[in-house]
N, C-alpha and C positions, 0 to 999 in steps of 0.2 A: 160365433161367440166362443172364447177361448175358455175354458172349463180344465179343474183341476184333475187327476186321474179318479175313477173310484174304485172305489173298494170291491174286492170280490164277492163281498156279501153285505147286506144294508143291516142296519138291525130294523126289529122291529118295534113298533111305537107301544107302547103300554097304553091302558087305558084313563092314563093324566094325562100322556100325551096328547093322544084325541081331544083331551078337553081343551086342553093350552092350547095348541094350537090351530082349535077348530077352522078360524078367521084365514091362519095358511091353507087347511086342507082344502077350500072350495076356492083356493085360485087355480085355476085350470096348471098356470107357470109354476107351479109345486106341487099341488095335491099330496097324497100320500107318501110319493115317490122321492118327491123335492123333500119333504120332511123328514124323512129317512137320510137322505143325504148329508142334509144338517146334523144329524144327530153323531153321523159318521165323522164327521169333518175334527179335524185340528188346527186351531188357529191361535198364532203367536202374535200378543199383544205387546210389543216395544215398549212400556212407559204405559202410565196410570193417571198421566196427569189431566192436562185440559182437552187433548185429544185423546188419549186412553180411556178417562171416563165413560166418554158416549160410545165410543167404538166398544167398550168389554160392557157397557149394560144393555147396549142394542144385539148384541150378539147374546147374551146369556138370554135376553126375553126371547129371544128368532131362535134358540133350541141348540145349538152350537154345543155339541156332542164335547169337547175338551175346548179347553181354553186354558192357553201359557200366559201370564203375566210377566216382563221382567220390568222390576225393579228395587232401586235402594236405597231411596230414599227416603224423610219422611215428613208428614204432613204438616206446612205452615198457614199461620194464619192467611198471610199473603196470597196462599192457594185456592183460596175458597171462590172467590170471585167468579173463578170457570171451573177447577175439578169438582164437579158436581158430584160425583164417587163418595167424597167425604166431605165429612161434616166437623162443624163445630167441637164435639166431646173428641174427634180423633186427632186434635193437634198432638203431635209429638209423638203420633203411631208409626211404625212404619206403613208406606202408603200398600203393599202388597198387603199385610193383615187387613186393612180400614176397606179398599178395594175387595178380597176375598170376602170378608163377612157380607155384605150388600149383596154382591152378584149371587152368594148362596142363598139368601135371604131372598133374593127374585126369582132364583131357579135352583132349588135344591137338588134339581136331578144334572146338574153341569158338574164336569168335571174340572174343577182348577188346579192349575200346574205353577205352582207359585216359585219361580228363577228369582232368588232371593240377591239379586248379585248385579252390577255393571258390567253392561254387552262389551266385550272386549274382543282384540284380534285372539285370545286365545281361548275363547269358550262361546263364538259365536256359531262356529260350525256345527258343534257337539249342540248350542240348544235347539237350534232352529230346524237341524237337519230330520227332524221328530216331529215335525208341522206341517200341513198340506199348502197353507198362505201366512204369510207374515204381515200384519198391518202396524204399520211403521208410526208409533205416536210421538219419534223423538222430539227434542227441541234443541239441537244443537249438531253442526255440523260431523264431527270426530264421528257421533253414533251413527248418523244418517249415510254417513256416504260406508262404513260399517256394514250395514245394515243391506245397502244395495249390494254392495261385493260380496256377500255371503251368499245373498238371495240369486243372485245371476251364476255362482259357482256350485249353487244346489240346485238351480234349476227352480226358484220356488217365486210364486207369484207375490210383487209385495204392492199392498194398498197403502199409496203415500198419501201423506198430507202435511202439507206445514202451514202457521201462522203467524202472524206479525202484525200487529197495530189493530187496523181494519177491514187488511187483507188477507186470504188464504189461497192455498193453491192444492189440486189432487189428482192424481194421475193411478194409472196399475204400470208398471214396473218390471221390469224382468224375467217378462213371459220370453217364450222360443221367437214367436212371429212379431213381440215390439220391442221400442226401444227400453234401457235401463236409465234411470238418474243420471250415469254418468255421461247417457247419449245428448242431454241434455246440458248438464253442468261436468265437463270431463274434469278439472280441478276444484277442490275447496281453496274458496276465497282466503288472501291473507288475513291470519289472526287478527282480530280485533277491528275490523273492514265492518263488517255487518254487526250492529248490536244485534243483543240477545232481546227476549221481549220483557224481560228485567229490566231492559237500558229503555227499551222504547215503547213499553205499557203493551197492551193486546185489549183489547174489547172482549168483556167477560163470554159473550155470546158465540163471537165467532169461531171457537174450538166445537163448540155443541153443533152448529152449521158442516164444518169440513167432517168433524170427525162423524158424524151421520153417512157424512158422502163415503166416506172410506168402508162404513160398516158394511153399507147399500153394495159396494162394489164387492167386499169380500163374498156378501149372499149371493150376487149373480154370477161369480167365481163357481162357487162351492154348485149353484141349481146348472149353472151351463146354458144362462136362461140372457136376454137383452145383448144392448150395445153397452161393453164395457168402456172405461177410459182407459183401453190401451191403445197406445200411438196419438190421444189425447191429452194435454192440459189445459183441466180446468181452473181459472182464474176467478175469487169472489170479489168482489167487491162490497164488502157488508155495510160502508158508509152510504155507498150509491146504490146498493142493492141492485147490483150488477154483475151477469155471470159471462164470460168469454171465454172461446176457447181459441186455443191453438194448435194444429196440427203436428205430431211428431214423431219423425221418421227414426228408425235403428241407424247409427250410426256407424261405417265399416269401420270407422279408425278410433271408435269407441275405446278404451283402455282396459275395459275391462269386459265388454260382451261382443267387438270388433271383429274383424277376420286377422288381425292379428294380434291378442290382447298380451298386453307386458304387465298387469295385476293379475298375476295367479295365483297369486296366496296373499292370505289376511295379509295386514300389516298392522307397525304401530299408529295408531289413527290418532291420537296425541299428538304424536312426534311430528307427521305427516303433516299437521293441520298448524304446526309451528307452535302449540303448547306444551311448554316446558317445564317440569319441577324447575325453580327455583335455587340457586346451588346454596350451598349450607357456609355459612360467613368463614375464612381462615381465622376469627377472633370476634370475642364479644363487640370488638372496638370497632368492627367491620361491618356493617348494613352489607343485606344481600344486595346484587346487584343483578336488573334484567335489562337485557338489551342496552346496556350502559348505563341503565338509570337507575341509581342509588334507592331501594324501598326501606323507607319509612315506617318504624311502627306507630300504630296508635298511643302506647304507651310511653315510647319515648317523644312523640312529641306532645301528649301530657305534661312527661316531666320538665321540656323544654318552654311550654307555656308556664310552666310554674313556677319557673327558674328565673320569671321575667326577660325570658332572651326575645330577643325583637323579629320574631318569625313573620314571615308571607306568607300566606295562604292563600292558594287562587282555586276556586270553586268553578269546575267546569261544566256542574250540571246544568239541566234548565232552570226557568225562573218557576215553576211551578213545582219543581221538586225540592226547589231552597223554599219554599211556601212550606213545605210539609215538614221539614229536618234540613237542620243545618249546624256545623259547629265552629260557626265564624268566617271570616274570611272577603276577598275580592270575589265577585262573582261575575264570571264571562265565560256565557255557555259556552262546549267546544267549537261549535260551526262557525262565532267570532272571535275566536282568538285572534288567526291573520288577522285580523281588521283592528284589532285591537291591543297590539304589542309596545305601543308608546306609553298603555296605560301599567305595564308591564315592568318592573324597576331591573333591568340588567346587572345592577351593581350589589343587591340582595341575593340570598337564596330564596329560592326560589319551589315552598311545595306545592304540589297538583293533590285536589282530592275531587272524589265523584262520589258516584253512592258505592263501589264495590272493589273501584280500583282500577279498571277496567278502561274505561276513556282518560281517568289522569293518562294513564301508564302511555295513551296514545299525545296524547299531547305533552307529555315531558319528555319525549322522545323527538316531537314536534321542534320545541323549545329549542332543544338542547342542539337540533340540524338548525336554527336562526340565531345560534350566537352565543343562546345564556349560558353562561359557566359555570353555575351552579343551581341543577334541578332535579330534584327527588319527588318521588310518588310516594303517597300515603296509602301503604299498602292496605289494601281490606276498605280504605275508606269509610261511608259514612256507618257503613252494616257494622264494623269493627268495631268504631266506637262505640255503637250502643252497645255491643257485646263484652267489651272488656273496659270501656271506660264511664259511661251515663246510658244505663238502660233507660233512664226518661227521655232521650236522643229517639225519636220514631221512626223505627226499623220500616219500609215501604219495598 
């Protein structure tokens, strides 16, 4: 069992601690000792959100001597479903306050290290290189493969997890003896390839399931104690309630933990992952432009509905999300568009909206490689409008 280094000296437990964690001391696999260890330990919590949650309140009850938080965002309605962390009164907190008060509030004797800031290639080194393991709560590519590269060039163990729909996945990461994410996945997927779980929902529950898994492996981390998942992926399936694994090997030509690795230093993980600022118009008269495709604002095609100009609208979400909010339009999810390009008028302009911007932007890109010669993305989409044009529009 792979175990992080210890300390040259444990502390000792006070007598709350004995009471807290009576229920540890009489596991033979802890005892006094294991408890001690925890209290020792540093552990960098990635994000606060649906996997954050369980992973920093499972570790604040289990005694986890410091614990870092990074994040910068802050809490939406829309969160609550899974970031079980917060609550109701903390919409529009940021989530590091809403998250710190709780976890004090369950263990006032933890130390919280609150990274008020987004993990970037230039302040990932500096946070994490102050942590014994890192448990990775991202939800987005940029952070994630971030987050490995830092961890494999400090040397630091990282408990992954991610999720999606109904399924989730967790592995341990960038130990000496197994492989990293990247032995796994060596490139991130082209932009806008995989939706986010914004585009494709998550089942409130299954973040509380993986990120448990993650918490469980940092403690057998930190005790030195079971069979870890490294050189393991575990696969959930929470609609079948079905667990799989997969075997996995270090790979030598790894890119980043290999026998000859060409990542040696951070980079830009934006840039890298093909997301790009936006460039700024040469004129008011000028919509930005990504990837050849003219964005849209929600304001200006307000004014253009208002104007009476004879606008297209083609709606690429599902039919269940034009159920909840919608601001008009043709609707033909993205998956039938091919299939459905006669229904399509060539001779019109031609705008894309979704909920965020995000699948238009892929399919007016789509369009625009079948012919059409005039097609713009509604940039922001349907989130935009409620925000700058009909907050009764329901923001999801």
């Amino acid at each position: 069992m792979t175990s992080i280094a210890e300390p040259a000296s444990l502390p000792e437990l006070t007598t709350d601690d004995l009471s807290r964690y009576s229920r540890h001391l009489i596991l033979p696999e802890v005892g006094m000792e294991g408890q001690q260890k925890l209290k020792a330990a540093r552990v960098l919590c990635v994000g606060t959100g649906g996997l954050g949650s369980p992973l920093a309140l499972y570790l604040t009850a289990a005694g986890i001597g410091t614990l870092g938080l990074v994040d910068f965002d802050v809490v939406d309605a829309s969160n609550l479903q899974r970031q079980i962390i917060h609550s109701t009164k903390d919409i529009g907190r940021k989530k590091l306050d809403s998250a710190a008060e709780k976890l004090i509030a369950l263990n006032p004797s933890i130390n919280i290290v609150k990274h008020d800031t987004m993990l970037s290639s230039a302040n990932a080194l500096d946070i994490i290189k102050d942590y014994d393991i890192v448990a990775d709560g991202t939800d987005n590519f940029p952070t994630r493969y971030l987050v490995n590269d830092a961890c494999v060039l400090l040397g630091k163990p990282n408990a992954y997890g991610s999720i999606f729909r109904f399924e989730g996945q967790a592995s341990v990461f960038a130990t000496e003896s197994g492989p990293c994410y990247r032995c796994l996945y060596p490139e991130p997927p082209p932009p806008g390839l995989v939706p986010s779980c914004a585009e494709g929902g998550v089942l409130g529950i299954l973040p509380g399931l993986v990120g448990v898994i993650q918490a469980t492996e940092v403690i057998k981390l930190i005790l030195g104690k079971g069979d870890s998942l490294i050189g393991r992926l575990l696969l959930v399936d929470a609609l079948n309630m079905r667990f799989r694994e997969l075997k996995l090997r270090k790979n030598p030509e790894c890119p980043v933990c290999g026998e000859h690795p060409t990542v040696t230093q951070l980079i830009d993980y934006q840039q890298f992952c093909g997301i790009l600022p936006e460039p700024t118009p040469a004129s008011s008269q000028e919509p930005p432009v990504k990837n050849g495709i003219p964005q849209l604002t929600v304001k200006e095609l307000k004014r253009r509905i208002d104007a009476g100009e004879d606008v297209f609208i083609l709606d690429v979400r599902e039919p269940y999300e034009y159920q909840i909010a919608q601001i008009g339009g043709k609707l033909i999810p993205q998956n039938d568009v091919p299939n459905r390009l006669a229904e399509i008028d060539r001779d019109r302009e031609v705008i894309v909206q979704c909920r965020s911007g995000a699948r238009s932007q892929r399919i007016a890109e789509f369009l625009k490689q079948a012919g059409y010669p005039r097609v713009v993305n509604l940039a922001g989409g349907i989130l935009a409008w409620a925000d700058e044009i009909d907050p009764k529009v329901q923001k999801y």
